[in-house]
N, C-alpha and C positions, 0 to 999 in steps of 0.2 A: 402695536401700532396705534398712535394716537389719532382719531378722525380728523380732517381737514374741517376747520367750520367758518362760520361767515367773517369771524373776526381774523380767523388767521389766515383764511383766504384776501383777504382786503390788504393787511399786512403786507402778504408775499406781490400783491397788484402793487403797492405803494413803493417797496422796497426796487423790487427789479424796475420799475419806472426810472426812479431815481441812477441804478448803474446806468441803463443807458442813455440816460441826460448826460450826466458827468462823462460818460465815453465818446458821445457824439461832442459836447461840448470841449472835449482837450483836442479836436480836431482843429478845432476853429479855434482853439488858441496853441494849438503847431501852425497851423495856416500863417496866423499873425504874426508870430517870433519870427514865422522864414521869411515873410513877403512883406509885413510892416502894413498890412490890408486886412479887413475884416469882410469873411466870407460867409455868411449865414448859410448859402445855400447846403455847406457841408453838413449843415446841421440833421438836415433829412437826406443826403446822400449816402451812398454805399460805399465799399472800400476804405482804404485810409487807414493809418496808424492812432486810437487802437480799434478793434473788431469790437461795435457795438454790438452787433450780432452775438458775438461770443462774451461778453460783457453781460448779457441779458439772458443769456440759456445760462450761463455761468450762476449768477446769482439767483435766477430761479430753483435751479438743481440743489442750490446752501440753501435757499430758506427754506426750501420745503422738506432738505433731512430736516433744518430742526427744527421745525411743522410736526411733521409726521413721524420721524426717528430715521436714522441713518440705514437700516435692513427694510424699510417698509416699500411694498411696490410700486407707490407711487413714485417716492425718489429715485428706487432704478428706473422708471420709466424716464424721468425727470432727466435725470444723467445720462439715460442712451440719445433721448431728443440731442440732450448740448453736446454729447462727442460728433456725434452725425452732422449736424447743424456747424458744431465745429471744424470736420473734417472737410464738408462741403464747403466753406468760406475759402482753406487753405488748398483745396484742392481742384474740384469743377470750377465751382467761379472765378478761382484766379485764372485757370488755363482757358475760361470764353474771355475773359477782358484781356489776355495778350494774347489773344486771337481776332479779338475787337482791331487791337490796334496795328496790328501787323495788317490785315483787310484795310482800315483806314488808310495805312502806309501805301499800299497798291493801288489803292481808287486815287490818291492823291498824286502818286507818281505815273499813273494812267491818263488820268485826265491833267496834267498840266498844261499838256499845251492847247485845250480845246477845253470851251465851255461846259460843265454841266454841275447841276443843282444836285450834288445828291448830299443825305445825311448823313453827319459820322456818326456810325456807332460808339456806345458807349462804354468807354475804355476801363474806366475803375471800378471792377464788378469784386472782384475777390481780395484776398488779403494775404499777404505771407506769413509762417510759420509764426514769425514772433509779432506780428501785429495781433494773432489770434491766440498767443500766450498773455499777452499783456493785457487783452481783452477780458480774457477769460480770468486773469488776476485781479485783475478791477472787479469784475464780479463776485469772486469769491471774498475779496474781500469787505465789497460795498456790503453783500449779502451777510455775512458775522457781522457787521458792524449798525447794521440800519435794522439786523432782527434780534441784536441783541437791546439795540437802544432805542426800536420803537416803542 
């Protein structure tokens, strides 16, 4: 196993930065192709096609096999964060955000006919299977591509 050291630690910060720019950033230009409107906000929001989240464990888990070698324990460590981190985007947080919205659905069809202030919760917490494949694609491959040509 080869040590992690300050240049290739900086490396793997710069590289996985860059996936999840380019993953949060093809949100907001799907946003645009569908709606002909430009929405920054998605840029820091959650949810959405693809899983930045998985984009980001994704290419962390590439650069740092080839950091440290593909058998070393930091990569499995690296790999178990993004399957878990993975699993949880496709699974817990998808099922709170359409539980989000099913409760918004109820408050809204509750209170129709009679005033009240209350907040909706928010809806686009998780990601479906293939929003967190193409995520995770993005990352494996921003991560060969930005460590083999950093």
């Amino acid at each position: 196993m080869k040590p992690l050291n300050q240049k290739g630690s900086l490396k793997i910060f710069y590289v996985t930065s860059i996936a999840w720019i380019i993953a949060q950033g093809i949100k907001v230009l799907i946003y645009y192709i569908r709606n002909r409107k430009i929405n920054f906000r998605l840029f820091v929001g959650t949810g959405g096609m693809p899983s930045s989240h998985s984009a980001w464990v994704s290419c962390l888990a590439t650069t740092i096999g080839y950091e440290t070698s593909w058998d070393s324990p930091v990569f499995l460590l690296a790999l178990g964060m993004a399957l878990v981190i993975m699993s949880d985007a496709a699974g817990v947080r998808r099922a709170a955000g359409q539980q989000a919205k099913i409760l918004n659905e109820i408050m809204d069809d509750f209170y129709s006919s009679r005033p009240f202030a209350h907040q909706r919760l928010k809806e686009l917490l998780g990601h479906t299977p293939v929003q967190v494949l193409v995520g995770a694609g993005i990352g494996v491959f921003i991560g060969w591509l930005g460590y083999k040509n950093y």
